[in-house]
SEFIZA-3560 file (N, C-alpha, C; in Angstrom, 3 decimals):
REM SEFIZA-3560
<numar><xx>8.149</xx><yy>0.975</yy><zz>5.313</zz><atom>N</atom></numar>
<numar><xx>8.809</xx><yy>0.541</yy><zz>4.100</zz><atom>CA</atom></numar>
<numar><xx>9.018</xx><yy>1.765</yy><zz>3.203</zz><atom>C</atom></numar>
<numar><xx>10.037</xx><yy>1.416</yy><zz>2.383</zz><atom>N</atom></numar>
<numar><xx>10.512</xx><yy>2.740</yy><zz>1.656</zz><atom>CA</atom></numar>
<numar><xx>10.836</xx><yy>2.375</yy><zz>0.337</zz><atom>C</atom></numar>
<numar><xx>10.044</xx><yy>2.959</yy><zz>-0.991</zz><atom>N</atom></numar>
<numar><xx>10.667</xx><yy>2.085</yy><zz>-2.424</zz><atom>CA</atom></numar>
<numar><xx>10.703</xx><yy>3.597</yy><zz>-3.173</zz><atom>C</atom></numar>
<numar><xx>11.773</xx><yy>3.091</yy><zz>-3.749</zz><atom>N</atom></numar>
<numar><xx>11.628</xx><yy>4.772</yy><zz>-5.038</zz><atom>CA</atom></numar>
<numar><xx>10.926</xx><yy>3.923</yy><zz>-6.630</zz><atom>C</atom></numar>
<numar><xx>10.111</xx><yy>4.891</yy><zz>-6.513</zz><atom>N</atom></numar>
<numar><xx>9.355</xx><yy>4.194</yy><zz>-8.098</zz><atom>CA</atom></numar>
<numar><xx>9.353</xx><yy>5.903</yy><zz>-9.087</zz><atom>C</atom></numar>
<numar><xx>9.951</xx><yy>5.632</yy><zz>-10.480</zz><atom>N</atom></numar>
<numar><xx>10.332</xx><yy>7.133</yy><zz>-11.171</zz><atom>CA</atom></numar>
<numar><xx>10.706</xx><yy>7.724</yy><zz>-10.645</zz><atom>C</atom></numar>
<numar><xx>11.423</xx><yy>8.083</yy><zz>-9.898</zz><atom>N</atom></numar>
<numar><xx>12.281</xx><yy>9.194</yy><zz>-9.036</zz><atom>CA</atom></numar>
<numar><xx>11.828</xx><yy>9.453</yy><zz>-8.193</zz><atom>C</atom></numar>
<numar><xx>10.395</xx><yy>8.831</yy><zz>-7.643</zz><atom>N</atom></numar>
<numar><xx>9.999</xx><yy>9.361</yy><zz>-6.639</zz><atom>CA</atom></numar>
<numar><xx>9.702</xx><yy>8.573</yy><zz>-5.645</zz><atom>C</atom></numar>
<numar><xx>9.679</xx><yy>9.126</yy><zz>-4.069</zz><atom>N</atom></numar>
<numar><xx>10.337</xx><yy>8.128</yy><zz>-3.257</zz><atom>CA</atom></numar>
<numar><xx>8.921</xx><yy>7.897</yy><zz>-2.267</zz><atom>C</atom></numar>
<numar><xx>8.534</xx><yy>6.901</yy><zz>-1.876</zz><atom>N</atom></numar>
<numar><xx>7.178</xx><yy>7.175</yy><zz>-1.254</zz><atom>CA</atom></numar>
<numar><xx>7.594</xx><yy>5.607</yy><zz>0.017</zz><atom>C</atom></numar>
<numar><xx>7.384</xx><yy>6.758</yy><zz>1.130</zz><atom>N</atom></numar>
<numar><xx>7.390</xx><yy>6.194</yy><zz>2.644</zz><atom>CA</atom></numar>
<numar><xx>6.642</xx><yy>5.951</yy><zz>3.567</zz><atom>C</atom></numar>
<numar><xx>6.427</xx><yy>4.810</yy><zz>3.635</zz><atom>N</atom></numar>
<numar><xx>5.093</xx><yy>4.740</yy><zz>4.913</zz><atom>CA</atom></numar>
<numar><xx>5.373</xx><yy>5.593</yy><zz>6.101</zz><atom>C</atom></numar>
<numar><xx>6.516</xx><yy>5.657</yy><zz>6.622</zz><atom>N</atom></numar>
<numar><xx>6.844</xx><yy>6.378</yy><zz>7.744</zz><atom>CA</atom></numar>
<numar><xx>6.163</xx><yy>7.970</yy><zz>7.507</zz><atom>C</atom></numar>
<numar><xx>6.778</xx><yy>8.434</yy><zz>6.254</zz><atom>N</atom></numar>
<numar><xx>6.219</xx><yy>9.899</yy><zz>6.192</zz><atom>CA</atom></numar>
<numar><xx>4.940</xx><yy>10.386</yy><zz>6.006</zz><atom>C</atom></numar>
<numar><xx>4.392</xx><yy>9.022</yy><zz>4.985</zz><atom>N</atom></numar>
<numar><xx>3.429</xx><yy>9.344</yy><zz>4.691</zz><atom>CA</atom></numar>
<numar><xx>2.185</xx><yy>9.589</yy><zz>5.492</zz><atom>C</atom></numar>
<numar><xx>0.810</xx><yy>9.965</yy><zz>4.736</zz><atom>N</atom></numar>
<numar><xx>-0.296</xx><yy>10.053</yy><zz>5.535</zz><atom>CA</atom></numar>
<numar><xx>-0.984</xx><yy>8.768</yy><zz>5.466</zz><atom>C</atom></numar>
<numar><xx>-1.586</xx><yy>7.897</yy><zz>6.242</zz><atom>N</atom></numar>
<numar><xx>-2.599</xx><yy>7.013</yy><zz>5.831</zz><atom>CA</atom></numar>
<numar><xx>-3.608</xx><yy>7.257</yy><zz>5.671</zz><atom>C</atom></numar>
<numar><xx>-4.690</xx><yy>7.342</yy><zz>4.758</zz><atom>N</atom></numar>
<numar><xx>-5.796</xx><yy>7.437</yy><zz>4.087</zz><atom>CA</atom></numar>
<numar><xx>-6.605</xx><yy>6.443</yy><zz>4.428</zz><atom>C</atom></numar>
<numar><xx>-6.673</xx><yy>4.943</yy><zz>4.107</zz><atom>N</atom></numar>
<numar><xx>-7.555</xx><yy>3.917</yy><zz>4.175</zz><atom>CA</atom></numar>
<numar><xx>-7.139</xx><yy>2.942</yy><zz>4.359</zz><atom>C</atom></numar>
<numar><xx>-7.243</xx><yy>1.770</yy><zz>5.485</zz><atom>N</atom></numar>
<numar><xx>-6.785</xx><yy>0.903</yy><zz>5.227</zz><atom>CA</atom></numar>
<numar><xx>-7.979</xx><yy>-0.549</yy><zz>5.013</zz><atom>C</atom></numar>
<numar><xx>-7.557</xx><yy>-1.407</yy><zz>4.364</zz><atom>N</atom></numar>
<numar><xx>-8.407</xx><yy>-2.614</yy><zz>3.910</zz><atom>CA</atom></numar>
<numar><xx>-7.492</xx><yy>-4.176</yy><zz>4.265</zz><atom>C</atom></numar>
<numar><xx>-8.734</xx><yy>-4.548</yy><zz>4.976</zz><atom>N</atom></numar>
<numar><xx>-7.716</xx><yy>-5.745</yy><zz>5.858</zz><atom>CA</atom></numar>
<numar><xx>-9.093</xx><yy>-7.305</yy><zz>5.175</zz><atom>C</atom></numar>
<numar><xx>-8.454</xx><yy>-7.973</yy><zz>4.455</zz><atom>N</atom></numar>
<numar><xx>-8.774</xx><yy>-9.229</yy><zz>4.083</zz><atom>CA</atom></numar>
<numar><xx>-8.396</xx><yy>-10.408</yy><zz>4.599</zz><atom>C</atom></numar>
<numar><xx>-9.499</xx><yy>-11.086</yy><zz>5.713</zz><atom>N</atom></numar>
<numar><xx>-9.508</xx><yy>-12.452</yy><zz>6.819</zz><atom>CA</atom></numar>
<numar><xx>-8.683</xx><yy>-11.870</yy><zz>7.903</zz><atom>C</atom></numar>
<numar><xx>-7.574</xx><yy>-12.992</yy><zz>8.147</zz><atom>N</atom></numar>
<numar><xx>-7.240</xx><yy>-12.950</yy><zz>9.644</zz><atom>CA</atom></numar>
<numar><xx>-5.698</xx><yy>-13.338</yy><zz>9.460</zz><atom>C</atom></numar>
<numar><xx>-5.001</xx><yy>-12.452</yy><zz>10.370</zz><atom>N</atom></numar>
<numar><xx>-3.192</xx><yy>-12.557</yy><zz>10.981</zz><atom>CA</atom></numar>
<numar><xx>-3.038</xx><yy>-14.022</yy><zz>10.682</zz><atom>C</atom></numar>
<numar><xx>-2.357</xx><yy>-14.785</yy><zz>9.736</zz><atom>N</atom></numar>
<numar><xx>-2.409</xx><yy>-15.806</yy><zz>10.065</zz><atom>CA</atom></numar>
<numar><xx>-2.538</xx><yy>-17.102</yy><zz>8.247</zz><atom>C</atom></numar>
<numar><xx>-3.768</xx><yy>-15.964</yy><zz>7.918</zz><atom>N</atom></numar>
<numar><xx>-4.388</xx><yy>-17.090</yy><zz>6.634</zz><atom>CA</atom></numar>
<numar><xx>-3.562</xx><yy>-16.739</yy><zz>5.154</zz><atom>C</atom></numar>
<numar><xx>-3.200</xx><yy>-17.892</yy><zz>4.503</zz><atom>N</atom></numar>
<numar><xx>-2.419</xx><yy>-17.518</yy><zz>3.717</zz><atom>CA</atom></numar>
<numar><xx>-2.506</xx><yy>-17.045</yy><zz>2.926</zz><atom>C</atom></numar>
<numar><xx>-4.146</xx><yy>-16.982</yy><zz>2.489</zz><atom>N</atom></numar>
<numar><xx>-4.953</xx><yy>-16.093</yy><zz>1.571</zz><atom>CA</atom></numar>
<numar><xx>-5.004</xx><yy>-14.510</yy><zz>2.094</zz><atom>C</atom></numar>
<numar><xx>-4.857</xx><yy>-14.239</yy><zz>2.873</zz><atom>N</atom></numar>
<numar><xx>-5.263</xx><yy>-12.918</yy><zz>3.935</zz><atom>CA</atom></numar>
<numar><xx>-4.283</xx><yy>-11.939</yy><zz>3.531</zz><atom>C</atom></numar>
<numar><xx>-4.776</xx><yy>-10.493</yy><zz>3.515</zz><atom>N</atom></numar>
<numar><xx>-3.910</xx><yy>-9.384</yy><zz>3.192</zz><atom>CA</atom></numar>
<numar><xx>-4.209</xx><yy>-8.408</yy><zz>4.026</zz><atom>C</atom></numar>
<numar><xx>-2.949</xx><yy>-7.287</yy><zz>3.826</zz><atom>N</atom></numar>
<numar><xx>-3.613</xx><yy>-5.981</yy><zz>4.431</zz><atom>CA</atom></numar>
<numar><xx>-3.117</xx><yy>-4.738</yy><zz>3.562</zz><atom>C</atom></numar>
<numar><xx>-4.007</xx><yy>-3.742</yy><zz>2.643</zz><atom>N</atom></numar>
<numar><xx>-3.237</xx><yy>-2.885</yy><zz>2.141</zz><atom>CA</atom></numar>
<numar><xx>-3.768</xx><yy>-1.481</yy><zz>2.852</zz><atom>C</atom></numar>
<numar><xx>-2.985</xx><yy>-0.409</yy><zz>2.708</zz><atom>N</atom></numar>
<numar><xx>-3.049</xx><yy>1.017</yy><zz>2.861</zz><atom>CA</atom></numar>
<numar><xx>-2.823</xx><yy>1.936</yy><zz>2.075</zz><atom>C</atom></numar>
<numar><xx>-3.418</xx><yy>2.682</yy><zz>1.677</zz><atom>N</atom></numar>
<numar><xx>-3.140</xx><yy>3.968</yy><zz>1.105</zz><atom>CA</atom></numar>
<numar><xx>-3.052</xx><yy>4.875</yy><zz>1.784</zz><atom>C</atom></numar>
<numar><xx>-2.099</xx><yy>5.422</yy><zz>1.502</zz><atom>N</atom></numar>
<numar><xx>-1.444</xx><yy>6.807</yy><zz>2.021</zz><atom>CA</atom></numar>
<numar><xx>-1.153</xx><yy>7.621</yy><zz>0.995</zz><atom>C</atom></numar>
<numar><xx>-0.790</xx><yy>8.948</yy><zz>1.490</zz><atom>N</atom></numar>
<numar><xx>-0.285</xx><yy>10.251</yy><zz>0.495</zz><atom>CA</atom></numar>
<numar><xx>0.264</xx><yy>10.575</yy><zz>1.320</zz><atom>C</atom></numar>
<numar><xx>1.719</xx><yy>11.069</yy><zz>0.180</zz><atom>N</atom></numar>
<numar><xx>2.529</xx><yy>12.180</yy><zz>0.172</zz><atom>CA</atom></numar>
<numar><xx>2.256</xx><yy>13.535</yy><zz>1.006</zz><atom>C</atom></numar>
<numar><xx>3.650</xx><yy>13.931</yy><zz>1.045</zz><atom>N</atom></numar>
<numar><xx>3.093</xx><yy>14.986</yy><zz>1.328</zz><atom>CA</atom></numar>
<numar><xx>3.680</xx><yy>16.034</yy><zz>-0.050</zz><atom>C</atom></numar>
<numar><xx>3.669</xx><yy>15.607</yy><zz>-0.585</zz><atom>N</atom></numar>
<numar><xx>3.972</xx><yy>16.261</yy><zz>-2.297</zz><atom>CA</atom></numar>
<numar><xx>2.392</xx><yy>15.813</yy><zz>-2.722</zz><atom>C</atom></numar>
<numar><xx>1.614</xx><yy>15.272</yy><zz>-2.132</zz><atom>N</atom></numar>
<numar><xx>-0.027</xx><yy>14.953</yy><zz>-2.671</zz><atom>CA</atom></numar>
<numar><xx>0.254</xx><yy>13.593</yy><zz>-3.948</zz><atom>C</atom></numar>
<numar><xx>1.184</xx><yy>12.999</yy><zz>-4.035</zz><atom>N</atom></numar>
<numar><xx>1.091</xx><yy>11.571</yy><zz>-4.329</zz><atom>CA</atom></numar>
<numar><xx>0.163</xx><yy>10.615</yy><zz>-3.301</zz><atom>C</atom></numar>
<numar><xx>-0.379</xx><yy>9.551</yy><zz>-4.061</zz><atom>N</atom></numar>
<numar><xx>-0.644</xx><yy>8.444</yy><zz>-3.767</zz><atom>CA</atom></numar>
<numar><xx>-0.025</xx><yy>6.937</yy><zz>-3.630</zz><atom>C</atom></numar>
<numar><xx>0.279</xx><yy>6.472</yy><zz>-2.720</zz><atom>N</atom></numar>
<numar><xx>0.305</xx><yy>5.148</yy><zz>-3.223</zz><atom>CA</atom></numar>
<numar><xx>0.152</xx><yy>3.821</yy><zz>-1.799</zz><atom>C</atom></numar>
<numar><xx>-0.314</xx><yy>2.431</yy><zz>-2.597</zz><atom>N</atom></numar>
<numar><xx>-0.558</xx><yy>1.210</yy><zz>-1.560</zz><atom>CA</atom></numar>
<numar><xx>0.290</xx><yy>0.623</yy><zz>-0.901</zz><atom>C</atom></numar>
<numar><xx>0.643</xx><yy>0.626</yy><zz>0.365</zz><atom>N</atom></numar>
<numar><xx>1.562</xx><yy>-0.440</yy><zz>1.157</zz><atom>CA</atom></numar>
<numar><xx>0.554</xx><yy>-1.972</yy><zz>1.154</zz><atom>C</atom></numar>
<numar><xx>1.299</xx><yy>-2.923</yy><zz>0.700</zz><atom>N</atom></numar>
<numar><xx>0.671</xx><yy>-4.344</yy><zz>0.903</zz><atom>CA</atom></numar>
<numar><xx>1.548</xx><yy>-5.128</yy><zz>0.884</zz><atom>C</atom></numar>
<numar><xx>0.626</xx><yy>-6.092</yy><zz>1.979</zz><atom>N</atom></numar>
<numar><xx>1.558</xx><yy>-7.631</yy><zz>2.455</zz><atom>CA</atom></numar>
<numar><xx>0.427</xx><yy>-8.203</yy><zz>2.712</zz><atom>C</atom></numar>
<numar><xx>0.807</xx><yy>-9.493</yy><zz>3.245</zz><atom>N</atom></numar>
<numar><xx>0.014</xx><yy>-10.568</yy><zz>3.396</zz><atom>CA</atom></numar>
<numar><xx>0.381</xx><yy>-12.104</yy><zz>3.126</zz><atom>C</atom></numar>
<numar><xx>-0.093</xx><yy>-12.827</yy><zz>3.266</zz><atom>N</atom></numar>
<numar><xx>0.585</xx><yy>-14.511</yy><zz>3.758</zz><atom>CA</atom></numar>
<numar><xx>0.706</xx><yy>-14.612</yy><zz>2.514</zz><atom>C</atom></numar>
<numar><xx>1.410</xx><yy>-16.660</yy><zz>1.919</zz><atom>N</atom></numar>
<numar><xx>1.886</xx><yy>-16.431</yy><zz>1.332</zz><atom>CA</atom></numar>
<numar><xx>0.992</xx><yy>-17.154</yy><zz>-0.257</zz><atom>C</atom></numar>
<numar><xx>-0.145</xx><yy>-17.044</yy><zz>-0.033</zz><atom>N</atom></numar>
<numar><xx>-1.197</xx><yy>-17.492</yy><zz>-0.996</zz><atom>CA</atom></numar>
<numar><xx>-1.721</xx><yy>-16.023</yy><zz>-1.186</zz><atom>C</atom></numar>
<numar><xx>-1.442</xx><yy>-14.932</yy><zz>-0.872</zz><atom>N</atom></numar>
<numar><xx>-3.005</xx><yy>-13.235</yy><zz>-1.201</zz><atom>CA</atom></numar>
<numar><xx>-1.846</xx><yy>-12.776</yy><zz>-2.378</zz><atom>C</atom></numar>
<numar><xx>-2.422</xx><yy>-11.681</yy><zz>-2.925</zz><atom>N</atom></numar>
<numar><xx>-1.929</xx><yy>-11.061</yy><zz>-3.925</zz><atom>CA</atom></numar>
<numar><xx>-0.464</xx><yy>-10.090</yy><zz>-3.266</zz><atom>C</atom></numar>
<numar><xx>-0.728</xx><yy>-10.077</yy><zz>-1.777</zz><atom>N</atom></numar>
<numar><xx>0.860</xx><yy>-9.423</yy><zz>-1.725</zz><atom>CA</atom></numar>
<numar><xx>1.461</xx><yy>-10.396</yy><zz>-0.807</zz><atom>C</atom></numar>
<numar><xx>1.680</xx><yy>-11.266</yy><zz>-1.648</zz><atom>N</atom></numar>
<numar><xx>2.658</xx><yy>-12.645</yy><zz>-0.754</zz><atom>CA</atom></numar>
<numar><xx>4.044</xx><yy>-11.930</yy><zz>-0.206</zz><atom>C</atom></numar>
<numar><xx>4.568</xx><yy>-10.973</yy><zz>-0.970</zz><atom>N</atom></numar>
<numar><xx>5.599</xx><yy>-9.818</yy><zz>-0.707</zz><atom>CA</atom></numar>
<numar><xx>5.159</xx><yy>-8.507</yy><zz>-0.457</zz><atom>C</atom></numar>
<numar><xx>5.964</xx><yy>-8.222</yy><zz>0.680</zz><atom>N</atom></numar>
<numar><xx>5.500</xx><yy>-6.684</yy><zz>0.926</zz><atom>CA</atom></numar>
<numar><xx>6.039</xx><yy>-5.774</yy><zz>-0.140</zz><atom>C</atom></numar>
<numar><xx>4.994</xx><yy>-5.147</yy><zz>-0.498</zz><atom>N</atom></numar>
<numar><xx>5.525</xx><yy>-4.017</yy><zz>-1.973</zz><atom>CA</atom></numar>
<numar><xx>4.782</xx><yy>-2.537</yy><zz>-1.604</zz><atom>C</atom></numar>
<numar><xx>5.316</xx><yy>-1.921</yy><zz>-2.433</zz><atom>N</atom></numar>
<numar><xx>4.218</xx><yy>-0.648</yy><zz>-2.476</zz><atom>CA</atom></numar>
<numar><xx>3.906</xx><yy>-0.157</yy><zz>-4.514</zz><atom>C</atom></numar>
<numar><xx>2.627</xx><yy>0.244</yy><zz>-4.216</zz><atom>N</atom></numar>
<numar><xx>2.391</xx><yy>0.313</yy><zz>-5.372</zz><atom>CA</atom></numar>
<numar><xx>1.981</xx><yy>1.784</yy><zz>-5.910</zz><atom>C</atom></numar>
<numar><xx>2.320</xx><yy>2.354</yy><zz>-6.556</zz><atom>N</atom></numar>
<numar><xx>2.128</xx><yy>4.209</yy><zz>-7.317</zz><atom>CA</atom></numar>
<numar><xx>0.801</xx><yy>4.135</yy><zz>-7.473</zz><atom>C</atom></numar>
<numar><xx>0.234</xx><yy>4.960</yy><zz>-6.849</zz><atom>N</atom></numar>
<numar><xx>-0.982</xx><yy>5.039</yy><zz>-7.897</zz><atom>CA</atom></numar>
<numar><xx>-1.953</xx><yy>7.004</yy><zz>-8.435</zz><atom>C</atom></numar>
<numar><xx>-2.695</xx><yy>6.771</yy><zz>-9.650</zz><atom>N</atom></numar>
<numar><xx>-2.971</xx><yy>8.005</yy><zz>-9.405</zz><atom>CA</atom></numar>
<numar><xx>-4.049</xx><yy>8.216</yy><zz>-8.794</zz><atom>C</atom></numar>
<numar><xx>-4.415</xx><yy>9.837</yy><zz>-8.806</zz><atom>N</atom></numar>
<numar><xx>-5.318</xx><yy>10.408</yy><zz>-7.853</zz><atom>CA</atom></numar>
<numar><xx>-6.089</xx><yy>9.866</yy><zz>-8.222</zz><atom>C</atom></numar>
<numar><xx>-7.063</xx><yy>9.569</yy><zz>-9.521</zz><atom>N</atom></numar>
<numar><xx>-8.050</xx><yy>8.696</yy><zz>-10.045</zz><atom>CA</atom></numar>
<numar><xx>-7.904</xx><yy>7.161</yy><zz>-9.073</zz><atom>C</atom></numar>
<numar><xx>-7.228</xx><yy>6.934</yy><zz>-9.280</zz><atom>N</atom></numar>
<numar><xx>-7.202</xx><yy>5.329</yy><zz>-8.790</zz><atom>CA</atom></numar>
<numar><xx>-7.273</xx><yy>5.418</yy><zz>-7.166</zz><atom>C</atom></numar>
<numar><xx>-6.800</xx><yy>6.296</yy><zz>-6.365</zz><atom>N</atom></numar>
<numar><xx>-6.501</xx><yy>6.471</yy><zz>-5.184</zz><atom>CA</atom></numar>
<numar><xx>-7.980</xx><yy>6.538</yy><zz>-4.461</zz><atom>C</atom></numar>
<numar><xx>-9.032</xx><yy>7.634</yy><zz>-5.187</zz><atom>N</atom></numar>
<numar><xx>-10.355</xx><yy>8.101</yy><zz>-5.100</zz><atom>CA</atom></numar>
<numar><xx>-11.134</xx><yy>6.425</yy><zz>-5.720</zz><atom>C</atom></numar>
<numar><xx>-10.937</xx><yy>5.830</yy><zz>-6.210</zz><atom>N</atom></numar>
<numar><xx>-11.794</xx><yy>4.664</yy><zz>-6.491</zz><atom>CA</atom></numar>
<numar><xx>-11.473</xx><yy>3.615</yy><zz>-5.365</zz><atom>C</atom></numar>
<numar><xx>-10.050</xx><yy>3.728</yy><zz>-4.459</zz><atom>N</atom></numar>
<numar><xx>-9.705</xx><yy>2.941</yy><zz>-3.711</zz><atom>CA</atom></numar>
<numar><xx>-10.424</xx><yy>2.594</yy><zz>-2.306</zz><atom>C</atom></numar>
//
């Protein structure tokens, strides 16, 4: 997935993955899966999806900073 957020463009394809966090099972509508990755400009940010009851009922990606990235 590919979103430009402030001019800046952040790609799962390019990016690095860092961590990923997987909540229940393929399937539950509560259930998610997010990732953090970085840039290779050393941005951060979350790829998330998940059924259609979890917090990423839509696949989005979300900016985040280095602070937030390191608490992630």
């Amino acid at each position: 997935m590919k979103k430009v957020i402030n001019k800046k463009t952040y790609n799962t394809e390019t990016a690095t993955e860092v961590k990923r966090n997987t909540v229940s099972f393929f399937g539950d509508p509560l259930g998610y899966e997010e990732v953090l990755y970085k840039t290779a400009k050393g941005d951060f940010f979350v790829y998330g999806v998940g059924g259609e009851e979890s917090k990423y009922a839509e696949e989005t990606i979300i900016a985040l900073t280095a602070k937030d990235a390191k608490e992630f």
